[in-house]
Backbone of each chain as nested JSON, in Angstrom:
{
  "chains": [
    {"id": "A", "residues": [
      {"number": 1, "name": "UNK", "atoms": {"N": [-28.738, 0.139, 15.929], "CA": [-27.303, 0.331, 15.917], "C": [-26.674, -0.37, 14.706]}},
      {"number": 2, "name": "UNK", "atoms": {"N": [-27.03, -1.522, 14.174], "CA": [-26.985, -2.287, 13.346], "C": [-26.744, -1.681, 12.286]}},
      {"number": 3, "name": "UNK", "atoms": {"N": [-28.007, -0.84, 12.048], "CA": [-28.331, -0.081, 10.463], "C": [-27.219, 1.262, 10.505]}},
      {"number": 4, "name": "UNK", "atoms": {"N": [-27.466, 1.635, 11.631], "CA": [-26.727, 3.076, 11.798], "C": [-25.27, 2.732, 11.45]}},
      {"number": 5, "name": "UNK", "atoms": {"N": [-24.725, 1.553, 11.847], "CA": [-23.135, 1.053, 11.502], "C": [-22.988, 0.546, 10.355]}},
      {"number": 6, "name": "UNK", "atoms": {"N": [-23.666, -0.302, 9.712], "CA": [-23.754, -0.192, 8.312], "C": [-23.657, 0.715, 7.196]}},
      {"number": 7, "name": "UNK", "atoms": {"N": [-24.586, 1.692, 7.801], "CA": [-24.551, 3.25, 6.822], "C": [-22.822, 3.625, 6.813]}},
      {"number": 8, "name": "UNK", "atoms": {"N": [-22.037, 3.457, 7.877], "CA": [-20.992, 4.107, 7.947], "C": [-19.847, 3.733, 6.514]}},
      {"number": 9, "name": "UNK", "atoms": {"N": [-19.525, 5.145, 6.056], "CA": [-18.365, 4.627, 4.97], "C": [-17.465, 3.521, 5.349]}},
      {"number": 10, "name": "UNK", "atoms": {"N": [-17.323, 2.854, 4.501], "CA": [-16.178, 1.279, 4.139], "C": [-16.857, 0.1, 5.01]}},
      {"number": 11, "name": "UNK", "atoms": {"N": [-18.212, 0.155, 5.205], "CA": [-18.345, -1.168, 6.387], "C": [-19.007, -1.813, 5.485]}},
      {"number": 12, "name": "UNK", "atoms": {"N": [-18.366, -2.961, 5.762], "CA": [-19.023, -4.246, 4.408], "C": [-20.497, -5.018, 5.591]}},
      {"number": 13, "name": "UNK", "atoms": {"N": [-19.826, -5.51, 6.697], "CA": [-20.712, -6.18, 7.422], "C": [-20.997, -6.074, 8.839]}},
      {"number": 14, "name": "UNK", "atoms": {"N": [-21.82, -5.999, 9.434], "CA": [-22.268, -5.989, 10.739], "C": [-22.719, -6.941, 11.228]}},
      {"number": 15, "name": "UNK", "atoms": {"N": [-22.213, -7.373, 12.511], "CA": [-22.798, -8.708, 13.475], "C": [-22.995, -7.964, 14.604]}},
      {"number": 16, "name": "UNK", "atoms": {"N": [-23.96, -8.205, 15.603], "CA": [-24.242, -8.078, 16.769], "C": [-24.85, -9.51, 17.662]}},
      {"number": 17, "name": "UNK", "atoms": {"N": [-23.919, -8.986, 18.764], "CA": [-24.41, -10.208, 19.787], "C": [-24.964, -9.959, 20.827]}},
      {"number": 18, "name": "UNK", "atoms": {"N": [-26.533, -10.15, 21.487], "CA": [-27.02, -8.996, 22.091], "C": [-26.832, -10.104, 23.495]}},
      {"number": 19, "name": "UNK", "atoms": {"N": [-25.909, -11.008, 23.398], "CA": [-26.276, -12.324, 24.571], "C": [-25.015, -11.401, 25.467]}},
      {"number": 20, "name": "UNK", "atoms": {"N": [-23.649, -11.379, 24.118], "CA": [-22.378, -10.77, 25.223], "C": [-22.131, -9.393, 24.782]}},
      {"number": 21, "name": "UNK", "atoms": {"N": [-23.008, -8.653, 24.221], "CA": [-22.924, -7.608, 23.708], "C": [-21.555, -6.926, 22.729]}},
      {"number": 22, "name": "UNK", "atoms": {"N": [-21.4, -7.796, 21.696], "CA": [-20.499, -7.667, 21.235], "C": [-20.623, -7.526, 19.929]}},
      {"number": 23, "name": "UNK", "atoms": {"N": [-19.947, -6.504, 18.655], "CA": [-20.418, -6.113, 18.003], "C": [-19.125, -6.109, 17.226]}},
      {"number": 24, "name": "UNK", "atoms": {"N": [-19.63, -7.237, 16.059], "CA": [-17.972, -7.603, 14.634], "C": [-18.779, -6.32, 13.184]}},
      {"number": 25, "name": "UNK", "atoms": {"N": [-17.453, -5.826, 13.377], "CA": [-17.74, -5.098, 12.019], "C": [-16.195, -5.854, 10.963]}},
      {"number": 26, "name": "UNK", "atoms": {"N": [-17.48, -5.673, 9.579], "CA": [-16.587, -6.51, 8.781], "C": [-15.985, -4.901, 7.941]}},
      {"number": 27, "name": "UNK", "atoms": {"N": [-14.824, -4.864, 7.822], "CA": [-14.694, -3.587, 6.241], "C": [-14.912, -4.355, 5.347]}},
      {"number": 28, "name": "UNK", "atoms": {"N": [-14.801, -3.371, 3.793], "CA": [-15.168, -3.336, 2.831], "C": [-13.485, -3.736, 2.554]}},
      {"number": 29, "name": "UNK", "atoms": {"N": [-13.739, -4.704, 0.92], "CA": [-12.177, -5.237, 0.699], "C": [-10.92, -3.699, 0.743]}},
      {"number": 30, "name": "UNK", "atoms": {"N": [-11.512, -2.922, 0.698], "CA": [-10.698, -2.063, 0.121], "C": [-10.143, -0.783, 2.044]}},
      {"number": 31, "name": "UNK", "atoms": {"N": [-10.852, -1.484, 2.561], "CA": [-10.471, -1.062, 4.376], "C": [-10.255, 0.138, 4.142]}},
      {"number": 32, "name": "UNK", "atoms": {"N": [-10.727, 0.911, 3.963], "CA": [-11.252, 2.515, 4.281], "C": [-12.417, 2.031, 5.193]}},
      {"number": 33, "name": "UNK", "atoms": {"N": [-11.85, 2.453, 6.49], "CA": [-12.448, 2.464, 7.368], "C": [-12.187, 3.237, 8.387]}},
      {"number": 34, "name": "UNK", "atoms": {"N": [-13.166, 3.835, 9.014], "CA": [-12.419, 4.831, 9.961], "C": [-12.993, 4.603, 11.442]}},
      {"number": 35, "name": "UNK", "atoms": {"N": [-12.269, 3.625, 12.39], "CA": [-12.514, 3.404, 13.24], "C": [-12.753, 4.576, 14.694]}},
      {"number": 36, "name": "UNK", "atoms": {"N": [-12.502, 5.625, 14.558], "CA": [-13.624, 6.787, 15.232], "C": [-14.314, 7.103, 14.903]}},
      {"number": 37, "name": "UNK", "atoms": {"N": [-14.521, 6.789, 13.964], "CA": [-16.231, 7.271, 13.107], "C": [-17.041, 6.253, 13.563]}},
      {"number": 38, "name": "UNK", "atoms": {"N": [-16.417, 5.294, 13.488], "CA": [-17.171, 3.989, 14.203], "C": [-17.526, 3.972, 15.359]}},
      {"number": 39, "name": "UNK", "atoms": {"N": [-16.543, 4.503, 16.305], "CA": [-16.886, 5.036, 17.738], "C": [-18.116, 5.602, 18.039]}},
      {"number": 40, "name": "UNK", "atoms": {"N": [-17.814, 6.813, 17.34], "CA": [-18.741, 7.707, 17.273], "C": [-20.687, 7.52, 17.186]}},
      {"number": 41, "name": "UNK", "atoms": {"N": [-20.361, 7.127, 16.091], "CA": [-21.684, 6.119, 15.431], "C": [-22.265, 5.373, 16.147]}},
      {"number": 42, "name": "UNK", "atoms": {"N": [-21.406, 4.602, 17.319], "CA": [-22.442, 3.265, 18.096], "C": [-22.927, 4.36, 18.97]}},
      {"number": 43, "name": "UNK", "atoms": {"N": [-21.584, 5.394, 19.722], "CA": [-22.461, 6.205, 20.926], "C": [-23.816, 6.783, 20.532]}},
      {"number": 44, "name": "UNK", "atoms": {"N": [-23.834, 7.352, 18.835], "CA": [-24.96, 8.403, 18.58], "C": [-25.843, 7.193, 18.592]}},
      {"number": 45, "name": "UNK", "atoms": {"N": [-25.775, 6.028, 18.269], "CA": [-26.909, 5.192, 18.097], "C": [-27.701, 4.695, 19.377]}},
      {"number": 46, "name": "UNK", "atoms": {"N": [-26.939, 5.244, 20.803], "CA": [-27.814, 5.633, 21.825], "C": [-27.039, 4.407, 22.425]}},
      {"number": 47, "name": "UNK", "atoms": {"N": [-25.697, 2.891, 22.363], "CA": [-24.897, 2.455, 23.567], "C": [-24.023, 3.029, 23.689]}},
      {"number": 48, "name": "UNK", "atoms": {"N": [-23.33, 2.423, 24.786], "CA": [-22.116, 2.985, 25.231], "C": [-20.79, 1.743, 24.851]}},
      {"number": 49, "name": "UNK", "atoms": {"N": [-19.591, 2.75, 24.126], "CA": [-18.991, 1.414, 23.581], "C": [-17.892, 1.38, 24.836]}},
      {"number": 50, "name": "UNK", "atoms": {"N": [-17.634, -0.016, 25.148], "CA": [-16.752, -0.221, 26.43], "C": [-15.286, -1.158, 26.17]}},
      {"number": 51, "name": "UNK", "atoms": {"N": [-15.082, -1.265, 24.742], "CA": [-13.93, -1.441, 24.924], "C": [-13.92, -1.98, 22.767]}},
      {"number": 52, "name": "UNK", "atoms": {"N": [-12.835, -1.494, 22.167], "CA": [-12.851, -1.549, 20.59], "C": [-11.19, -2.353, 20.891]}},
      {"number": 53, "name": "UNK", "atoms": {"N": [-11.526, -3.185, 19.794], "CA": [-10.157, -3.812, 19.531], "C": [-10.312, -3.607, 17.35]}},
      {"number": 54, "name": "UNK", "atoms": {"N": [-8.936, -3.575, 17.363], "CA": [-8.826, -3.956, 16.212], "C": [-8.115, -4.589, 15.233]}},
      {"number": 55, "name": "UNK", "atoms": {"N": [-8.237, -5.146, 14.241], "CA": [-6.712, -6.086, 13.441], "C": [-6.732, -5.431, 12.58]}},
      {"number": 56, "name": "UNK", "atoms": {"N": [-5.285, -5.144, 12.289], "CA": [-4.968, -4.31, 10.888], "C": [-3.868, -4.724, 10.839]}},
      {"number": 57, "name": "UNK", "atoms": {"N": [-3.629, -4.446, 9.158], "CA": [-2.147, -4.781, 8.67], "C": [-1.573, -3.221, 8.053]}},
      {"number": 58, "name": "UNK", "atoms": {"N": [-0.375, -3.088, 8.321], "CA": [0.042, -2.027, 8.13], "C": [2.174, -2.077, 8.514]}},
      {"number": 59, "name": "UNK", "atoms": {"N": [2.472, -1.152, 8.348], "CA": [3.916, -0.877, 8.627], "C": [4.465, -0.191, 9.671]}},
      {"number": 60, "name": "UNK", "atoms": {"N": [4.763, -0.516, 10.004], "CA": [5.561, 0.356, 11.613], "C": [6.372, 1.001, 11.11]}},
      {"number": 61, "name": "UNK", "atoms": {"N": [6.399, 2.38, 11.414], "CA": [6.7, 4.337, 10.971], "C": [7.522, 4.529, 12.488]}},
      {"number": 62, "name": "UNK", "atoms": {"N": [8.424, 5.804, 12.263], "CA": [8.35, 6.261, 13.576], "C": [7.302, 7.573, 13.647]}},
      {"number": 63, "name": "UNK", "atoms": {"N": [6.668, 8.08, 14.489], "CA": [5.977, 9.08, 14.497], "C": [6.826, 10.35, 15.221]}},
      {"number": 64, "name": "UNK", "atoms": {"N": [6.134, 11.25, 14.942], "CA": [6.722, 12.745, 15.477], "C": [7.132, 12.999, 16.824]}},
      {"number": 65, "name": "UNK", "atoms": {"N": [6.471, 11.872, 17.903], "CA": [7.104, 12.382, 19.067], "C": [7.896, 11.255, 19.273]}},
      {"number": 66, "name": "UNK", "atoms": {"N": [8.701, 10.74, 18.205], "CA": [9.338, 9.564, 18.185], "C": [9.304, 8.149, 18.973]}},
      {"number": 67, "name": "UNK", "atoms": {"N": [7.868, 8.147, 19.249], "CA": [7.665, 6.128, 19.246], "C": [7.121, 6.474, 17.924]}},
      {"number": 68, "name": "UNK", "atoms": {"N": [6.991, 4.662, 18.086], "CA": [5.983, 4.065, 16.776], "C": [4.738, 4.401, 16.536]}},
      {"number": 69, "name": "UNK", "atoms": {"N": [4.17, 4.498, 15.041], "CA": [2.989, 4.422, 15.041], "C": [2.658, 3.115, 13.742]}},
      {"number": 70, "name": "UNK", "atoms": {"N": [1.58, 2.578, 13.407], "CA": [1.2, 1.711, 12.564], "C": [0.514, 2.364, 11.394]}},
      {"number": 71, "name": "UNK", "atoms": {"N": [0.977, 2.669, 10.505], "CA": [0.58, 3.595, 8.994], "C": [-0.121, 1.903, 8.144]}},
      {"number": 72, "name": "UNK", "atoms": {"N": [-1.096, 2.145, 8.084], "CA": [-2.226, 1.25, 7.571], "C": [-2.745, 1.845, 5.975]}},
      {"number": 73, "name": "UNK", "atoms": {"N": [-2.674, 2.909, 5.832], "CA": [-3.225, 3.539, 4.845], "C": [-1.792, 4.445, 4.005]}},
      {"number": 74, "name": "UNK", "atoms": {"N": [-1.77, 4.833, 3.103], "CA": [-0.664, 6.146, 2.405], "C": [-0.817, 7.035, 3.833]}},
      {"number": 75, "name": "UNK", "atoms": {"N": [-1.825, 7.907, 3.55], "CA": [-1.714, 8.52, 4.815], "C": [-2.339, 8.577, 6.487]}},
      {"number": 76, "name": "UNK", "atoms": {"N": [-2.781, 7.334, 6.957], "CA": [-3.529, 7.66, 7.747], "C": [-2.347, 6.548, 8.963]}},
      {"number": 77, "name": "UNK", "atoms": {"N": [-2.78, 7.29, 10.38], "CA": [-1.484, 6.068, 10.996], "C": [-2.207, 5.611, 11.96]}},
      {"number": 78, "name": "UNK", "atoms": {"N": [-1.94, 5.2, 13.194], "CA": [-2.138, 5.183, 14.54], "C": [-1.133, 5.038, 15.577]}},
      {"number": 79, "name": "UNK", "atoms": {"N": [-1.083, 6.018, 16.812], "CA": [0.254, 6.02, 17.455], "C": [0.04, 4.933, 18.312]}},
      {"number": 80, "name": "UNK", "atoms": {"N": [1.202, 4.141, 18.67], "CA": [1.614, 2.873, 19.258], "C": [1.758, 3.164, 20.757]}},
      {"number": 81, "name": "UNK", "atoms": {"N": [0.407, 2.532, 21.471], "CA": [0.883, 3.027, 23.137], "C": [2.243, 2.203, 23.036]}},
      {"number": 82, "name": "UNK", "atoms": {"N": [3.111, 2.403, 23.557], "CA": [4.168, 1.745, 24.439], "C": [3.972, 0.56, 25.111]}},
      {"number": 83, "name": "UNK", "atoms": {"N": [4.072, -0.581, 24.928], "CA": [4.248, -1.896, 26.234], "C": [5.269, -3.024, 25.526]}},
      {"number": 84, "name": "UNK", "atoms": {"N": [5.221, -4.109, 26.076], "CA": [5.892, -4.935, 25.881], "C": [6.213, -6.169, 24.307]}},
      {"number": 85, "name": "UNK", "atoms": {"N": [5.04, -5.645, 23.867], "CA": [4.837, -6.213, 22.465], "C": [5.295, -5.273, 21.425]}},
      {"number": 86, "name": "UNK", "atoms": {"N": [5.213, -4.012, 21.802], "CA": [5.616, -3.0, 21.069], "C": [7.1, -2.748, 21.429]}},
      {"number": 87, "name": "UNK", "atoms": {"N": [7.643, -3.305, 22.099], "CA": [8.889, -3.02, 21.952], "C": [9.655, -3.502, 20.775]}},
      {"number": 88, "name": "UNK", "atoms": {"N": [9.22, -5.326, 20.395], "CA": [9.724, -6.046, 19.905], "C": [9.229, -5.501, 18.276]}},
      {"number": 89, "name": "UNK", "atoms": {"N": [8.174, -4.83, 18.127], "CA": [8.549, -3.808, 16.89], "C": [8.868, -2.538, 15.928]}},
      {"number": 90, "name": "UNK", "atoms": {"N": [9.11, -1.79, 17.82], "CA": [10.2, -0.828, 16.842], "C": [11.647, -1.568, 15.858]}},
      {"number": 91, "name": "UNK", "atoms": {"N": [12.134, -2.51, 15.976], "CA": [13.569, -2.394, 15.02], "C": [12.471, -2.287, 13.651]}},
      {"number": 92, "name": "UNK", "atoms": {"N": [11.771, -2.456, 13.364], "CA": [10.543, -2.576, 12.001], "C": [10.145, -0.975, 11.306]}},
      {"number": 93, "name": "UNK", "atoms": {"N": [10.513, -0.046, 12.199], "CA": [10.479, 1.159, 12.179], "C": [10.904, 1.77, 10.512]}},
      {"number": 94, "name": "UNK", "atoms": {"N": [10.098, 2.056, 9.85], "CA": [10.919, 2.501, 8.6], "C": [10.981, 1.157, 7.874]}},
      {"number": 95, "name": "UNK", "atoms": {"N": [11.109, 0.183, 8.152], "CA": [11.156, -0.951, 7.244], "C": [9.815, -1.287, 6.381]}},
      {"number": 96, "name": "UNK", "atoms": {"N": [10.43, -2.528, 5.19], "CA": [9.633, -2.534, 4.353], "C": [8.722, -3.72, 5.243]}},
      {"number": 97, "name": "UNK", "atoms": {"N": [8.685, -4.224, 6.042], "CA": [8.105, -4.935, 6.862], "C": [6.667, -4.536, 6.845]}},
      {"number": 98, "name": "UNK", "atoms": {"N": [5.594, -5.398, 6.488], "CA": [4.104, -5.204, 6.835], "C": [3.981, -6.235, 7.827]}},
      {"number": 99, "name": "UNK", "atoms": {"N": [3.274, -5.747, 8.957], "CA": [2.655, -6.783, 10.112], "C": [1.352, -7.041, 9.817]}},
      {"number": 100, "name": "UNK", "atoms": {"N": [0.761, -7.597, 10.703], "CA": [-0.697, -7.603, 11.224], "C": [-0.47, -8.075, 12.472]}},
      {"number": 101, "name": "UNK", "atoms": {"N": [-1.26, -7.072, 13.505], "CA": [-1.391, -7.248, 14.45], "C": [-2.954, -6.751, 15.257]}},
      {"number": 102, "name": "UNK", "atoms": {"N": [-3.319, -7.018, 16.279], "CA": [-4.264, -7.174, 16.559], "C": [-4.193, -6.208, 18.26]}},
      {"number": 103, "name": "UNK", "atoms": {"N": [-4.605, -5.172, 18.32], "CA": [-4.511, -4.23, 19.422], "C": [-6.044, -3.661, 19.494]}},
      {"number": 104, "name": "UNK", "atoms": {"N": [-5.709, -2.747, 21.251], "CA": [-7.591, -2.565, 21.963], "C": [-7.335, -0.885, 21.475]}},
      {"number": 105, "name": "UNK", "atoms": {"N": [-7.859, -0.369, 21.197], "CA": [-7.567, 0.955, 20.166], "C": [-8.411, 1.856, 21.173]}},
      {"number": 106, "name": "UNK", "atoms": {"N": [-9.765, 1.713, 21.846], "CA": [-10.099, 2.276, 23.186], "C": [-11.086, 1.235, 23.984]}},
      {"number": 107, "name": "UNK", "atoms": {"N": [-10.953, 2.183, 25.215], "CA": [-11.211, 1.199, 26.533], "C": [-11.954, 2.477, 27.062]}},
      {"number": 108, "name": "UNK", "atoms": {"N": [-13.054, 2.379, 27.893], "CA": [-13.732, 3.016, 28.074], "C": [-13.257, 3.177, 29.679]}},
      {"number": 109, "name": "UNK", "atoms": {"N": [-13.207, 4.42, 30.02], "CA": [-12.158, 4.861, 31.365], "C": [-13.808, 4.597, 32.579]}},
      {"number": 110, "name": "UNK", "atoms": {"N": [-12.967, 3.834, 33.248], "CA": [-13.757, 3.578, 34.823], "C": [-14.39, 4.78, 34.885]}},
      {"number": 111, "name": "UNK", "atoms": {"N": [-15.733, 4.961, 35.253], "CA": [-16.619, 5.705, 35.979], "C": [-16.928, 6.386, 35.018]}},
      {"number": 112, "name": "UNK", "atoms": {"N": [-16.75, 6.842, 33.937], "CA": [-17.003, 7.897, 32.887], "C": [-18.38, 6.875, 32.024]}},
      {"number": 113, "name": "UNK", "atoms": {"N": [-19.011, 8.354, 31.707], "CA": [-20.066, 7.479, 31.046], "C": [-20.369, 7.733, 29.532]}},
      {"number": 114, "name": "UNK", "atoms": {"N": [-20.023, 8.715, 29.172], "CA": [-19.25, 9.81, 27.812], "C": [-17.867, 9.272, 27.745]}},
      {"number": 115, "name": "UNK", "atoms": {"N": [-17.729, 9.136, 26.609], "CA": [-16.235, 8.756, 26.459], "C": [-16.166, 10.022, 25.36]}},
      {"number": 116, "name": "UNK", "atoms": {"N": [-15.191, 10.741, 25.553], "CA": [-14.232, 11.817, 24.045], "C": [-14.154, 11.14, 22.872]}},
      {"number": 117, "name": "UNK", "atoms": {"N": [-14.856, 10.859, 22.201], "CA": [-14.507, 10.443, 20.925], "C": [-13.752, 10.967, 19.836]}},
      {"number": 118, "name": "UNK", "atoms": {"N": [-13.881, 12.41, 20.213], "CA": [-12.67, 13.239, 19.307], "C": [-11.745, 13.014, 20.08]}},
      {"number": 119, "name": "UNK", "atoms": {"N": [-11.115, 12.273, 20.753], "CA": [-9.738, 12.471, 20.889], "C": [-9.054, 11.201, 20.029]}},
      {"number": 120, "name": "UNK", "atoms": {"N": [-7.574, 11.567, 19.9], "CA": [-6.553, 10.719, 19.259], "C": [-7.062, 9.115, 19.746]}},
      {"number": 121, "name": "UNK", "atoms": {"N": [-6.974, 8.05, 18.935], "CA": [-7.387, 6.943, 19.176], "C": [-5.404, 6.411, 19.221]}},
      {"number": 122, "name": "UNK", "atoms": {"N": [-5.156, 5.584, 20.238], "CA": [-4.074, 4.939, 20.451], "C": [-3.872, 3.251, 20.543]}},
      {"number": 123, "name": "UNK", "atoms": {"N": [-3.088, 2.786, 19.451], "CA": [-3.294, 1.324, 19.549], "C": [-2.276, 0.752, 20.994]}},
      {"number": 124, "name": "UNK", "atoms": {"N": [-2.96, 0.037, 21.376], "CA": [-1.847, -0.77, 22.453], "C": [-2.221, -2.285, 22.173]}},
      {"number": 125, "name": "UNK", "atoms": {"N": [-0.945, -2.937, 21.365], "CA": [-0.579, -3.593, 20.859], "C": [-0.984, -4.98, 21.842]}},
      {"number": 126, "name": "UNK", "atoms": {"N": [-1.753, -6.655, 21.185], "CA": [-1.485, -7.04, 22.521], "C": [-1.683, -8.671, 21.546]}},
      {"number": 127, "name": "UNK", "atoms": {"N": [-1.099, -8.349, 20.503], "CA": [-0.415, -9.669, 19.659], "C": [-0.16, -9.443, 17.75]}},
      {"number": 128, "name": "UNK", "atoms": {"N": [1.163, -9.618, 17.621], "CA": [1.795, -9.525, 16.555], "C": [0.895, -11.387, 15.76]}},
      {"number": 129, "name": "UNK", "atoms": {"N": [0.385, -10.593, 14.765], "CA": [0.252, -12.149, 14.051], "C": [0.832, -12.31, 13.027]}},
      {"number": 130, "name": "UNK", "atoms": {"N": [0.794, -11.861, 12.178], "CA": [2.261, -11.902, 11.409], "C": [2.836, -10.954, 10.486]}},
      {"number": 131, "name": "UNK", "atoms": {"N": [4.129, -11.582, 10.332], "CA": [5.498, -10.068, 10.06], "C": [5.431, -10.485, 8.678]}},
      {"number": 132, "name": "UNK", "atoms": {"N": [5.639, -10.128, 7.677], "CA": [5.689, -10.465, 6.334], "C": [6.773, -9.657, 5.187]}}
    ]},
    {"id": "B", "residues": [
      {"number": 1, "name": "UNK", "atoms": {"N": [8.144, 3.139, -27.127], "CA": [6.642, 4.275, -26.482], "C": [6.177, 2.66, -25.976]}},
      {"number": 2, "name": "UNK", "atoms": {"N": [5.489, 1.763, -26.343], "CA": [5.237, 0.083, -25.061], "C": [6.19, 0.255, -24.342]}},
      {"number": 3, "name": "UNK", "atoms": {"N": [7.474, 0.647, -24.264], "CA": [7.756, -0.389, -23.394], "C": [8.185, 0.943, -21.811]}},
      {"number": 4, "name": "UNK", "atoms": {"N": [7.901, 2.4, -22.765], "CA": [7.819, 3.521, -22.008], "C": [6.28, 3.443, -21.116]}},
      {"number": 5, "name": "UNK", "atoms": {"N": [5.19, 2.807, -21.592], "CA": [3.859, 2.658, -21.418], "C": [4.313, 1.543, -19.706]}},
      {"number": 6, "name": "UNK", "atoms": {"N": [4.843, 0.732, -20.273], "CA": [5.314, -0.258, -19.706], "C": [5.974, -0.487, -18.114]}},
      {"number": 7, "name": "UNK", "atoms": {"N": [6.916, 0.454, -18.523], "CA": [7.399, 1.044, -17.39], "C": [6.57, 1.788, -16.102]}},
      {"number": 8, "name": "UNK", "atoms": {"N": [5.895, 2.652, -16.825], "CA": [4.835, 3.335, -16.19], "C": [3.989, 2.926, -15.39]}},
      {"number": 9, "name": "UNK", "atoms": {"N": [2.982, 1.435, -16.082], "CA": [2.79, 0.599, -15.273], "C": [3.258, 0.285, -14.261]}},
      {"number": 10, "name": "UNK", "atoms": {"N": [4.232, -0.374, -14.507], "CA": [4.935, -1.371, -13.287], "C": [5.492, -0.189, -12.019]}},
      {"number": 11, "name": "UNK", "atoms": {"N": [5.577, 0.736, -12.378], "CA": [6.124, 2.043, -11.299], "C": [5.083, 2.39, -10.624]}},
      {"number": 12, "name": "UNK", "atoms": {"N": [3.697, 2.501, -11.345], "CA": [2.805, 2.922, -10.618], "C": [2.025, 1.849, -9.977]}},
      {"number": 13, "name": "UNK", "atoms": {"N": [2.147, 0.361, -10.395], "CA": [1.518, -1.241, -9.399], "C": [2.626, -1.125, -8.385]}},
      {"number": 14, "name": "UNK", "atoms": {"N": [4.068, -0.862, -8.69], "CA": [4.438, -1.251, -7.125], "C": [4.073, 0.149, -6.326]}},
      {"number": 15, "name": "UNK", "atoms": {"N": [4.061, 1.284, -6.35], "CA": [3.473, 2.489, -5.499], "C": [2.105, 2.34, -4.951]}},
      {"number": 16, "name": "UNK", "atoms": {"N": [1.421, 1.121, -5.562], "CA": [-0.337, 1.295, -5.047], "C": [-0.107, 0.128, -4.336]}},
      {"number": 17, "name": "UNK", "atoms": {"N": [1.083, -1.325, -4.611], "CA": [0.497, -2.278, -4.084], "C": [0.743, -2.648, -2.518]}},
      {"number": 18, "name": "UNK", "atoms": {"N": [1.704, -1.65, -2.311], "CA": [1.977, -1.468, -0.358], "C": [0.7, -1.145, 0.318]}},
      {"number": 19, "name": "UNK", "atoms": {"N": [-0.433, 0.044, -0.546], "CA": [-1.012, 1.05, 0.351], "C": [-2.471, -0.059, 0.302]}},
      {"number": 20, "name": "UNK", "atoms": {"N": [-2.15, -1.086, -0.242], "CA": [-3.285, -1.792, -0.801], "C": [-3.407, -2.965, 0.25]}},
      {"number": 21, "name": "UNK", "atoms": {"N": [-2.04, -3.43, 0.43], "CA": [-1.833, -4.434, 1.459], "C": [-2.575, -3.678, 2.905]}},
      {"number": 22, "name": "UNK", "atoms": {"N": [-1.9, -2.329, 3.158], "CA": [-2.698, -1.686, 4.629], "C": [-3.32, -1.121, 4.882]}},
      {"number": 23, "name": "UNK", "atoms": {"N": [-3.763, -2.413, 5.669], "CA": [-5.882, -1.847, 5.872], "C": [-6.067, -2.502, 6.921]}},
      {"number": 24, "name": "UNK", "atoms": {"N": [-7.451, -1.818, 7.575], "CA": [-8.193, -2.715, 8.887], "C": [-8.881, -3.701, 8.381]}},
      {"number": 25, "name": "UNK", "atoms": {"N": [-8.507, -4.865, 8.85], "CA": [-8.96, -6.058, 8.603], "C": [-10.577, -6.386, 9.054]}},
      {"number": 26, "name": "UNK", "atoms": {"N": [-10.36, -5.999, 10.421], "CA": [-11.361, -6.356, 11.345], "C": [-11.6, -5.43, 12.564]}},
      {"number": 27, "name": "UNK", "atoms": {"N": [-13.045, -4.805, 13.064], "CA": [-12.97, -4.377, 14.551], "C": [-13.992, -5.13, 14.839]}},
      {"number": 28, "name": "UNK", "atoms": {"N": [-13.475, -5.009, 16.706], "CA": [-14.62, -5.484, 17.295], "C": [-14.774, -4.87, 18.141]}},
      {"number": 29, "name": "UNK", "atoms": {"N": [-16.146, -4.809, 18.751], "CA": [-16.825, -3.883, 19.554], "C": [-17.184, -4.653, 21.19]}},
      {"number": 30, "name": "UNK", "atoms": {"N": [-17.183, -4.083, 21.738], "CA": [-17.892, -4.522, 23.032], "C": [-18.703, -3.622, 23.63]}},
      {"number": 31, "name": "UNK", "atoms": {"N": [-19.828, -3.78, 23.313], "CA": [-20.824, -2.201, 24.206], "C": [-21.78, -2.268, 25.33]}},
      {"number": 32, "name": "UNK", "atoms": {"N": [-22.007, -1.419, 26.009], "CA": [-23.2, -1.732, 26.948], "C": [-24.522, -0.586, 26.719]}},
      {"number": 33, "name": "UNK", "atoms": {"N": [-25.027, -1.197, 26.941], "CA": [-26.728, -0.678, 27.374], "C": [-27.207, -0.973, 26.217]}},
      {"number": 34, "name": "UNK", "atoms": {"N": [-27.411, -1.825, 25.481], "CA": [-27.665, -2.542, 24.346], "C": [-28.755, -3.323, 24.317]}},
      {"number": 35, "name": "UNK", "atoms": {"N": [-30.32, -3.045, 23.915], "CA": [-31.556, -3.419, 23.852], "C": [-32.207, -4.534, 23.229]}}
    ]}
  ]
}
């Protein structure tokens, strides 16, 4: 799984912890990274991933079905589940404001043993580290 | 024509240096059935 996540475009480094099964991917300085590809990649590498968090810095957008999403890239975003941390940054919406924040991007649904990896990945926000 | 050169520059460092700041820092994984 190691090698197979490595191969993946923009990944600078791979850690695995086979005690709590937990698995740090480092990007490449330049974070082209595409965290469903990453998904993707551990399932083909034969585990099952049970829960992805991630930290990124980026700008809070409004998106098309008007909540937030976090635009990390020119064009690439992620839509903002809704909760209580995310409230406190929609006014950031459109602003020149860059955050970093640190959200679980998927969670692997009770009883399912396949998770959809093509579907939309959704951040739910669950600490602002800082507004800049 | 420098300071037209000039300009150019500086128009096109501040247009790259937002998209440069946002990026994934870090993921982390948690998986099971892991050998």
């Amino acid at each position: 799984m190691k090698q197979h996540l490595g191969r993946q475009s923009g990944v600078q480094k791979v850690e695995v912890s086979l005690i709590d099964g937990k698995v740090d991917v480092t990007p490449k300085e330049d974070g082209q990274i595409d965290p469903s590809q990453l998904l993707k990649a551990t399932y083909d590498s034969g585990v099952t991933v049970a829960e992805m968090d991630v930290t990124a810095r980026g700008r809070i957008v409004k998106d098309t079905s008007g909540g937030i999403a976090l635009q990390f890239e020119p064009n690439r975003s992620f839509a903002i589940a809704p909760n209580e941390v995310s409230k406190g940054l929609e006014p950031l919406a459109g602003s020149e404001t860059t955050v970093t924040v640190r959200g679980e991007l998927y969670k692997k649904s009770a009883g399912k043993k396949k998770a959809d990896t093509s579907a939309p990945l959704k951040l739910l926000i669950l600490e602002v580290q800082k507004k800049e | 024509m420098e300071m037209r050169k000039l300009a150019l520059l500086i128009l096109l460092g501040s247009s790259l240096a937002p998209a440069s700041l946002a990026q994934i820092k870090h993921v982390e994984m948690r998986v099971e059935g892991m050998t």
